[in-house]
Each structure stands twice: as C-alpha cells, then as structure tokens.
C-alpha positions, 0 to 999 in steps of 0.5 A: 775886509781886503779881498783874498785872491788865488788860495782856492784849494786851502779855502775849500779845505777850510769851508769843508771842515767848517760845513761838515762840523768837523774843524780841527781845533788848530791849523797851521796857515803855512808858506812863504812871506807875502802871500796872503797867510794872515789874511786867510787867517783873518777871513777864516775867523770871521767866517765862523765866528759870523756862521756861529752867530747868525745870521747864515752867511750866503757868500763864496769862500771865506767872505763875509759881508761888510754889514754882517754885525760881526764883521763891524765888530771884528774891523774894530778889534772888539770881539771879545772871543776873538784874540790875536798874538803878535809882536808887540812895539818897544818901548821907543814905540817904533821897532817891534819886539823880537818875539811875542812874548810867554806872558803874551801866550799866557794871556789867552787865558782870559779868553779860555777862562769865560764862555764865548759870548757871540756863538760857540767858538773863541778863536786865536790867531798868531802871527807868526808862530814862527816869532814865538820866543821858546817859553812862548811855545812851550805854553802854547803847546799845552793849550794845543794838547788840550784844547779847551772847548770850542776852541780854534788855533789859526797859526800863521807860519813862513817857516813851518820846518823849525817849529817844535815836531810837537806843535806841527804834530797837533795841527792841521797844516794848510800850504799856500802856495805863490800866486799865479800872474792872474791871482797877483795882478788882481791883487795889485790892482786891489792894494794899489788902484793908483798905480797905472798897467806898467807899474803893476807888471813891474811889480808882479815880476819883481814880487814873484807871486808874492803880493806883499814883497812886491808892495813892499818893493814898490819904489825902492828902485828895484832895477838897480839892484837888480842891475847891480848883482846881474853886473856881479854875476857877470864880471866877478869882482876881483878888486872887491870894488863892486861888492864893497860900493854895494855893502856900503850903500845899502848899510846907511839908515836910510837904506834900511828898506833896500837892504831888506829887498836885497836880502830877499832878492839875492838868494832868488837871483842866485836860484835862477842862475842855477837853473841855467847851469848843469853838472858841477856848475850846477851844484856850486850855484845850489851850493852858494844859493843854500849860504845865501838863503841861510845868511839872508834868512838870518840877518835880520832875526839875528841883527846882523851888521848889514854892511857885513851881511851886503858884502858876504851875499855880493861875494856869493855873486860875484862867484858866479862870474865866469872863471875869466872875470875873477882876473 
C-alpha cells in the first residue's frame, strides 16, 4: 500500500487505543483536501483487521506488510468484513454521483447482519461523509448510536463543521494537519518517482502541504494563473478585460481541471494578500477571502456555471488592487 507520510501524532493516537483494547467504535479522520485522510483510514483498517487475525503485526505505525494475508485480501476489495461508502459512477459511467446515496448506507446492513469472518472486527470506511446526501446521514446515525458489536466507523471528512452535531458528538475526531516541506517532498517523490528535483519543489510550493492538490495541479500550468490573479491584484481591471479574458478561458470543457485549481487556488491567494495588509485593508482582504472561499467551496457542489463563478472570483481580485489602478 502507498506509504503514508507526516500524520505522526493521529497515528500514535490510533495505535494507542488499538494496543490498549479501547478503540472508540467510530472516528472522524478530519482536515483539508489531499492530505492523506482516506489513506490513513485505509491503513488504519487494515492494521486491525491484519491485528485481529494474526499473524502479529511487528511494523511502525499503521503498516502492515504486503505479504500479510489480509493485506492481499484488502488490495483485492475482497474482505468480506471490510465495506467502503463512496460516491458511486452515473449511469454514463463517467461523472460520480453527487452524494452517496441511503440505499448505500442502508447496504452495510449485510455487513452487520453475519459474524465477522477473519477476526473480531467488521469495519466501515466512508469517504467522505461530507458527501452523505440527508437521508443518508439520518440512517447512518443510528448504526453510530448503536453500534453493533465489534464495529468500526472510520469517517473521512474535509469539512467536519457541517456534519450533523449528532453525528460529530458520536466520534472521536482525528485532525490531520498539512504537510510540512519534509513530509510533502517524500510524498512526491513516492507518487511521482519520474518527476526530476525542479518539478518536485514546484509542486510542493503550489500544493501547500497538500500532496494531493499538488499532483492534481501537476501539468495544469500553474504559473499562469498564478500570474494571471497576481496581475488582477496589482492593476485592478477597470474595463472588466482581465477578468472577462479569464472567465472565458477557463469556462471551456477542456479547462474543466484549471477551473478547478483556481477554484482552490484564488481564495489561498487572497489569504496570503491579507497577510500583508493591516488595519481596514486588512479586514477587506479577510472579508473578500471569506466570499471567495464560500463561492469556491460551493461552485462545484452546487454545479455553478464556471464562467460566472471565473469572473465573480477574478473581481474579488482585482478589489485588491491599489485605489490608483481601479482608474
């Protein structure tokens, strides 16, 4: 399985409650996008359903070895005390579904309704419960306050604050944090081993400390849209020419994967403008970088026309402009 890096201190807390025999029945695996929540989820069910049974795993950490018969079994998605929640393909058989679905949840009941069959434990992993459509979260919440036995909840979440209080109250959060320039450049070089030193720093600085936005950035030229909101920021655009080139270039099809890094990308440039500002300059950047990070955040979940969202965000930029270049 894919080596997990930086995440030292969740780690300890999960093996702690795994060596001392008292694992709460469900965890929330929370923090931002990309950084490793559904791999430590991933690792963390295999390690104790490989600890249930045997042979003792004698590995740091969450690993388990390759060899390890359960390890084989879990790679191949036949575990049969194993089930994982996600957004399932449409029908076309490309896009995902927007939510994972109450029939889905509803479904773990053939889980919970056998004996485990390979060691003490049957294990869910939902990634992400933040994609849980209402219903979906209603059922679940009762297999959360009733647990059945020997049960294990691994719930991955990018935006813990919106979940139900009544389902946050029933699980023991994790908070994985970013990565630091260390932990980020081993996991470059690990999911990219043909990209050379240069590109490995470029993408370490663009993803953030966040491994998976920065693969996912990997080839999508970068550098001009970061050029293009840096020249928003400093002239403003009066005439709408700027902002207008931009909604329009990234609103084709084929831009659908730029459109999404600048989506991620705006709000975290118009954080690091704040930074530099203080007094009421200050509290106009935070102000646009809260509209910016609500617009971004809901674009995509809500299938916001991109052209209209591209100008909306490239307006919060130009905002930042010095009063001389708004003409």
């Amino acid at each position: 399985m894919t080596p997990l890096f930086g995440h030292d201190a969740a780690v300890a807390a999960f093996r702690a409650g795994l060596a001392g025999g008292r694992l709460h029945h469900a965890w929330l695996i929370a923090g931002p996008q990309g950084i490793g929540k559904a791999l430590f989820a991933q690792k963390a069910a295999l390690r104790v359903l490989a600890e249930g049974a045997g042979p003792p795993v004698d590995l740091p950490g969450l690993d388990v070895p390759d060899e390890h018969r359960i390890a084989r079994l879990v790679e191949a998605s036949s575990h049969p005390d194993l089930m994982r929640l996600k957004r399932l393909p449409k029908d076309n058989g490309g896009d995902l579904a927007r939510s994972i679905s109450v029939d889905q949840v509803r479904g773990l009941q053939r889980l919970f309704s056998t004996t485990a069959s390979l060691s003490p434990w049957r294990m869910v992993i939902i990634d992400s419960i933040d994609d849980l459509e209402r219903s979906g979260a209603n059922a679940l919440l009762k297999n959360l306050e009733e647990p059945p036995p020997n049960s294990l909840f691994l719930l991955v979440s990018h935006a813990p604050e919106r979940l139900l209080p009544t389902i946050r109250s029933r699980c023991r959060q994790l908070r994985l944090s970013i990565l630091n320039d260390d932990a980020m450049t081993s996991a470059l070089q690990a999911a990219l081993p043909d990209a050379d030193q240069a590109e490995i720093a470029s993408l370490r600085q663009v993803g953030e400390g966040s491994p998976g936005r920065a693969i996912a950035f990997r080839g999508l030229e970068i550098d001009k849209l970061d050029e293009a909101m840096r020249e928003l920021a400093d002239k403003g655009d009066p005439a709408n020419a700027r902002r207008g080139a931009l909604a329009q270039s990234l609103s084709l099809k084929a831009a659908q994967p730029r459109y999404e890094a600048f989506l991620a990308r705006a709000p975290s440039f118009i954080a690091s403008m704040a930074r530099q500002r203080r007094g009421p300059k200050l509290a106009e950047a935070l102000r646009l970088w809260e509209r910016a990070s609500d617009l971004a955040g809901s674009a995509t979940r809500l299938s916001l026309e991109p052209q209209s969202v591209v100008f909306e965000l490239a307006g919060m930029l130009a905002a930042l402009a010095p009063e001389q270049a708004h003409g």
